[in-house]
N, C-alpha and C positions, 0 to 999 in steps of 0.2 A: 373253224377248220384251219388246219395248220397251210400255214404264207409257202406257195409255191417260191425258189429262186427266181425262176424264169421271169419278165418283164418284157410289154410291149413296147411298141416306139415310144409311148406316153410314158412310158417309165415307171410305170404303176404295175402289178403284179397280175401275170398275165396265167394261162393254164398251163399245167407242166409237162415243160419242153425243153431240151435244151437249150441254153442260153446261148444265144448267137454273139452275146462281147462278155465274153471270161471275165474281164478287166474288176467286172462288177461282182462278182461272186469272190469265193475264193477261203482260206482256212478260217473259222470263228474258233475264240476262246471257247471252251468248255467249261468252264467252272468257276469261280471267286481265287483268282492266285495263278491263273492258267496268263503266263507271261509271255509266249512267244507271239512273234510276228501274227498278228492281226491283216491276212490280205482280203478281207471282206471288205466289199465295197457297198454300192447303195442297193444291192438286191435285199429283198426283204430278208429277216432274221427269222425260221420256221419255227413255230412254239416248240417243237421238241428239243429245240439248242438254248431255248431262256434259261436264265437261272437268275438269283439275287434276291435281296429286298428293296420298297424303298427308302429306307434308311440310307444306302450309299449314296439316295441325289442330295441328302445333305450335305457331305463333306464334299461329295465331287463340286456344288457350289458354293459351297462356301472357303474353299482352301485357296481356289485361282484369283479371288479378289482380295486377298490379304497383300496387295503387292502396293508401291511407291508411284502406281499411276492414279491408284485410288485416293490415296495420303494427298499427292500434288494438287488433284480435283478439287480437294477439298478447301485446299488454301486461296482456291478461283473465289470466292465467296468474300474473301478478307480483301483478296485484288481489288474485287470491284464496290468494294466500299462498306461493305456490311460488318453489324458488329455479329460476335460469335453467336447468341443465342437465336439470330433472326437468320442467318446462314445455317444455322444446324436443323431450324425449321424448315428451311427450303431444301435439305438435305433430303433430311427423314419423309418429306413429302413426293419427291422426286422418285425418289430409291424404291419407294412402295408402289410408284405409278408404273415403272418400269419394271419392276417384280413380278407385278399377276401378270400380265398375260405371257411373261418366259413361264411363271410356277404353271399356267393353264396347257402351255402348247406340249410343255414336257410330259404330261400325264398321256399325249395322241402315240407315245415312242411304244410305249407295252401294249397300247391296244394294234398294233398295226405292225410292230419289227421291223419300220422305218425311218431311218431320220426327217429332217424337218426338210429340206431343201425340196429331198424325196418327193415327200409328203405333196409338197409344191405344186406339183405336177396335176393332181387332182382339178384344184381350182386352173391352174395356169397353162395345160395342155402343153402344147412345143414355146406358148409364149415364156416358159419355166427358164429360160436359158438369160432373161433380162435377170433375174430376181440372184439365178445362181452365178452368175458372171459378179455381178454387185458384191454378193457376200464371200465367194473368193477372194477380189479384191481388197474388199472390210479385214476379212480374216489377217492377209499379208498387211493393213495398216496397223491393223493391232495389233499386230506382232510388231511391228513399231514403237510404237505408242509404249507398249511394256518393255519390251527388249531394249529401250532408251534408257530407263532404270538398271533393269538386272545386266546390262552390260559396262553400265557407268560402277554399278559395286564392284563387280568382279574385277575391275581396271584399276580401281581405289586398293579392293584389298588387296590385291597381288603386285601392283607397282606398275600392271601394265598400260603399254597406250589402249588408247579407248576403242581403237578399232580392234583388236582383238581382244579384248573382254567381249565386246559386243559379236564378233565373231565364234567367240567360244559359244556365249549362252544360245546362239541362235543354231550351234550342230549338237548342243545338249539337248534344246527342247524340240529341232529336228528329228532327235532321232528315237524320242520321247512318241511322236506323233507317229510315228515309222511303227512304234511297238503296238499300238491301238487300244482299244477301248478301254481293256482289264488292265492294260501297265497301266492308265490313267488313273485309272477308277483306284489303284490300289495305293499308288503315289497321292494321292490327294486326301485317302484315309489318315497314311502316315501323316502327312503336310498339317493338315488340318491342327492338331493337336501340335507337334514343331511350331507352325508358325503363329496359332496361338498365344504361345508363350513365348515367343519373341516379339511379336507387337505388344504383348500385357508390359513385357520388360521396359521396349520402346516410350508407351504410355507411362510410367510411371517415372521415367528417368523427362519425360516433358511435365507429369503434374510438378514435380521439383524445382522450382527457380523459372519456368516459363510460364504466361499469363498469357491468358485469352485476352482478344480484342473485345476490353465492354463499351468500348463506342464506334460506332461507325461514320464516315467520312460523308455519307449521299444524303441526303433526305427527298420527302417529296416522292412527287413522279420521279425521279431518279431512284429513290431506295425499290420502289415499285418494281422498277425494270428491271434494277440490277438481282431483287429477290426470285423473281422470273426466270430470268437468266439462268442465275445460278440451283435453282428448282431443274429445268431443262435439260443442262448438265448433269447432273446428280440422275436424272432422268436415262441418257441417255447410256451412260453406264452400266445399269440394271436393262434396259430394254436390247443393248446390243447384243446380249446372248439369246433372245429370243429365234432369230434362226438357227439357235445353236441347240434349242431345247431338247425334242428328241433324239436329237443324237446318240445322248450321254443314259438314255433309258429303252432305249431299242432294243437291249438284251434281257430283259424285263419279262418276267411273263404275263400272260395276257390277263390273267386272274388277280394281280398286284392291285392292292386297294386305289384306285385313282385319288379319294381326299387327304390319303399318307401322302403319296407322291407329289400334293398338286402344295402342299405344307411343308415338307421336307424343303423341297426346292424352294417357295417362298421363305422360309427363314433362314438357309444357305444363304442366297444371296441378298437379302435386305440387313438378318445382324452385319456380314462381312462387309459389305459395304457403308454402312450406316458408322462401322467400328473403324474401317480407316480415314472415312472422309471425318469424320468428328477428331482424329488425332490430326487431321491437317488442319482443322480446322485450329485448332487448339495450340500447336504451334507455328504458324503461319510464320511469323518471323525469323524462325529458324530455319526452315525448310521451303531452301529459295531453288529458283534454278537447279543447280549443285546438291542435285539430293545429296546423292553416297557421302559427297564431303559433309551437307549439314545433319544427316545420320550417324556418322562417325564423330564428328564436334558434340554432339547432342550428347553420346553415350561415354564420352571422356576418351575415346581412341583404346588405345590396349586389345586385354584378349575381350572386353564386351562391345568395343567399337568393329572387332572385327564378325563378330555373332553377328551384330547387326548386318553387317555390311552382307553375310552370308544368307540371311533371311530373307534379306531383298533381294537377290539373287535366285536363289528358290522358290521365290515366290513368283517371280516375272516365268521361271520354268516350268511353274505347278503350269502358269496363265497360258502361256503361248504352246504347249504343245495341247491345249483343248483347242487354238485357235489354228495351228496347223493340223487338226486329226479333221475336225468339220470344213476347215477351208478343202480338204480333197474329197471329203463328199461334195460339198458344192460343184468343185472342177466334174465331179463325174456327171451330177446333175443335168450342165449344161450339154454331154456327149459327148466330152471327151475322153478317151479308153485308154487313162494312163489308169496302171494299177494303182492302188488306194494309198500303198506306200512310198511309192515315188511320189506322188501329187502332193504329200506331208512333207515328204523333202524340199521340194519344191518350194513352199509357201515359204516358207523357212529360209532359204537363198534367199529369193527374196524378198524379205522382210530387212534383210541387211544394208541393201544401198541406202532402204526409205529412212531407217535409224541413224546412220549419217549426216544422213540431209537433212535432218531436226534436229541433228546437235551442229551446226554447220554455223547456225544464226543467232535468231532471238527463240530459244528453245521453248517458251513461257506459250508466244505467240501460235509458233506452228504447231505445238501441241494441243490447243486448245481449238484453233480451226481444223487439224486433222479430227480430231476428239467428237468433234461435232459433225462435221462434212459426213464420215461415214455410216452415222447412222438416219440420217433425213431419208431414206428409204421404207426403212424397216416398220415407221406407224402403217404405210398404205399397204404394206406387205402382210404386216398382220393381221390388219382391220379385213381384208380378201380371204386370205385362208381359212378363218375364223368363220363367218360367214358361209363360204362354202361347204365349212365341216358341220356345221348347225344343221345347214338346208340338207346338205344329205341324211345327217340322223335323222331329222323328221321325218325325209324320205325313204327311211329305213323301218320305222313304227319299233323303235327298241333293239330291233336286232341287231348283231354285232357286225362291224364291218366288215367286209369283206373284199379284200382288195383287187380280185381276179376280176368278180363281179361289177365291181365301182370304174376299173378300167376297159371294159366293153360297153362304158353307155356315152355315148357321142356327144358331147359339147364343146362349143366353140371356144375359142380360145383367147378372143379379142374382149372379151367382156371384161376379164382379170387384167388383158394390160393395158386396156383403157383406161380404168378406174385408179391402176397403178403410174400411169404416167398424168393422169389428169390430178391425185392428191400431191406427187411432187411438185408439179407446178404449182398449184395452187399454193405450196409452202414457200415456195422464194421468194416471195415479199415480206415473208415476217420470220426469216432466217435471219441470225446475225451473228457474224465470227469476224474474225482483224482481215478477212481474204473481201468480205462484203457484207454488208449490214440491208439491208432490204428497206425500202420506204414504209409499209408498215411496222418494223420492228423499231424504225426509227421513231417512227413518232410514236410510238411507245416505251418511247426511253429505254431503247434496247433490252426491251423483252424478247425474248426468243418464243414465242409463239407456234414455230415451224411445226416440231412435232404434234401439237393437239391438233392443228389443222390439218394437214398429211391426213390423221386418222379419220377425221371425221367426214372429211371430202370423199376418201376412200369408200367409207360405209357409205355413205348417198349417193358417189354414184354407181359402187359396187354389187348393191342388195337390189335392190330393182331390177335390174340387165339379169343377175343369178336367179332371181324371183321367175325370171320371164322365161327360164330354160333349166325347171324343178326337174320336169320329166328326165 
């Protein structure tokens, strides 16, 4: 039955009624190309406003990771001592770890016309507001994290200081997030193929005269820790869109093949990210600190040093206006009733001080504890909603969700943020980043551990407690 707008205090889709906060409704795209302002917010998306395939969640995931945060990742691996071909295996394993369960959550958007925060609400009742505060947060870091890059090119190519390269890309991809779903979705078709072919170029101007690292520096329980490590990382990059999953498929209809969907997005983002962390991998030595400058020296400067320089620029815009579009669902998530597009503006402001402040130092360093820091959430986050959505289809016997229905049946709330604050805990001991290294990770020759732990604490003490309150 087609998704009422209306929504109860749980934020879940109530019977219809007039919505008592506007904030969250408001104009949806109509079509595939339908560009204006998107002021829908986290009320559900009613079947009869769906349209698309899933063919589009490939390029929507795969275009926003062609950017210089992926590249630089990838060179974490050479950092910590590894040679190329034992880092590219900690890559490729990472990347696919943090893949399924973003490609699984994204397939819940067309069954339900809700994003994932939304979604949240199910398992996490009013405790929803820890989970959506957090990934607001994450969102304005990663727009950090990227915006560090595409604000460093555009500073390079144009001659300007850095704080206003970085100032520009941040009211670009502001206002990229302002436009919503369908400007993304359509810009990331285009990107997709663009940037493509500017990383192919990038790639072949590093096969030419640069050489992979074929020995590594560690051995031992040392190479161990550092293969972990850097698996972790590469982990963490595919896994941090996972609260981002249905966001980008909530316009979806409800009939769309879920195994197209749940593959589409799985190979989005595992080639994209697989394909930039192996070209950082591959020229490590070049691409120090100083992206835009050692991307520019890489391609000879001229008019192909300055393509380049535009590609990382674009690409950090395809990234960060999916990470201010979901950063304001989250804002809404948590109850707050700013419209959907100011809240995209918002993320986006500030994202800008935090980008300063990581070019300010040892940029190597604070990227790779931000890098990390913000996703040590997201395994216990996952492993809960997950869970939750299981127990309810069984409690469903096949039939299709129904979100009116699933928001009238009373469960407590403490169970999801028990088990969510109980798997963080349990992960900072075997966290490790330059801000703090945990006595477990340590003596595992700084293996980063944190997120397989987080998830699996989660599920033990998550499933039992949910077990106990099926009805």
């Amino acid at each position: 039955m087609p998704l009422s707008h209306a929504q109860d205090d749980r934020g879940v889709a109530g019977p219809s009624a007039p919505d008592p906060r506007p904030a969250f409704g408001g104009r949806m795209p109509t079509a595939p190309g339908d560009l204006r302002i998107e002021t829908h917010g986290i009320a559900p998306v009613p079947e009869d406003r769906r349209y698309g395939g899933p063919g589009r969640l490939f390029t929507v995931w795969f275009a926003p990771n062609l950017t210089m945060t992926g590249v630089f990742t990838g060179t974490v691996g050479i950092a910590l001592g590894l040679d190329f071909a034992t880092a590219l295996v900690a890559v490729v394993l990472g990347t696919l770890l943090g893949a399924v369960p973003t490609a699984y959550l994204g397939t819940w958007g067309s069954r339900t016309g809700v994003g994932q925060l939304p979604l949240a609400r199910l398992a996490f009742g009013r405790g929803v507001v820890l989970p959506g505060a957090l990934q607001w947060l994450s969102s304005i870091a990663w727009d950090a994290l990227i915006g560090l890059f595409g604000g460093d090119a555009l500073a390079h190519l144009f001659g300007w200081p850095f704080w206003l390269g970085v100032l520009v890309m941040m009211a670009a991809q502001g206002a990229l997030g302002v436009l919503g779903y369908e400007a993304i979705h359509r810009l990331q078709t285009v990107m997709t193929f663009a940037l493509a072919a500017a990383f192919a170029v990038l790639s072949v101007k590093l096969l030419d005269g640069v050489h992979p690292t074929a020995s590594g520096t560690v051995h031992g329980a040392n190479r161990a820790g550092a293969f972990v490590l850097t698996c972790t990382i590469a982990l963490s990059l595919a896994l941090s869109w996972a609260p981002y999953a249905s966001d980008f498929s909530r316009y979806l209809p409800a009939a769309t093949s879920r195994p197209r969907m749940f593959w589409c997005t799985l190979l989005g983002i595992s080639s994209s990210f697989v394909a930039v962390q192996t070209l950082g991998l591959w020229g490590a030595s070049v691409l120090t600190d100083q992206t835009a400058r050692g991307v520019d020296t890489l391609l000879g400067g001229g008019a192909l040093g300055a393509f380049g320089l535009l590609a990382v620029a674009l690409a950090a815009l395809c990234s960060n206006a999916m990470n201010d579009y979901s950063g304001s669902l989250a804002l809404q998530t948590t109850g707050i009733r700013l419209p959907r597009p100011v809240a995209a503006a918002l993320a986006a402001a500030l994202g800008f001080p935090l980008v300063l402040w990581m070019h300010a130092a040892d940029t190597a360093a604070r990227f790779q504890n931000v890098l990390l820091l913000v996703g040590y959430w997201i395994p216990g986050f996952v492993a809960i909603v997950a869970v939750d959505w299981v127990v309810r289809a069984k409690a469903r016997n096949g039939a299709p969700i129904d979100l009116a229905a699933e928001g009238t049946l009373d469960r407590p709330w403490w169970p999801a943020l028990t088990a969510f604050v109980a798997a963080f805990t349990a992960a900072v001991p075997f966290m490790s980043t330059g801000l703090y290294v945990g006595p477990a990770a340590e003596a595992l020759h700084g293996a980063d551990l944190a997120y397989g732990v987080a998830f699996l604490v989660a599920l033990s003490v998550y499933t039992p407690l949910r077990l106990r309150h099926r009805a």
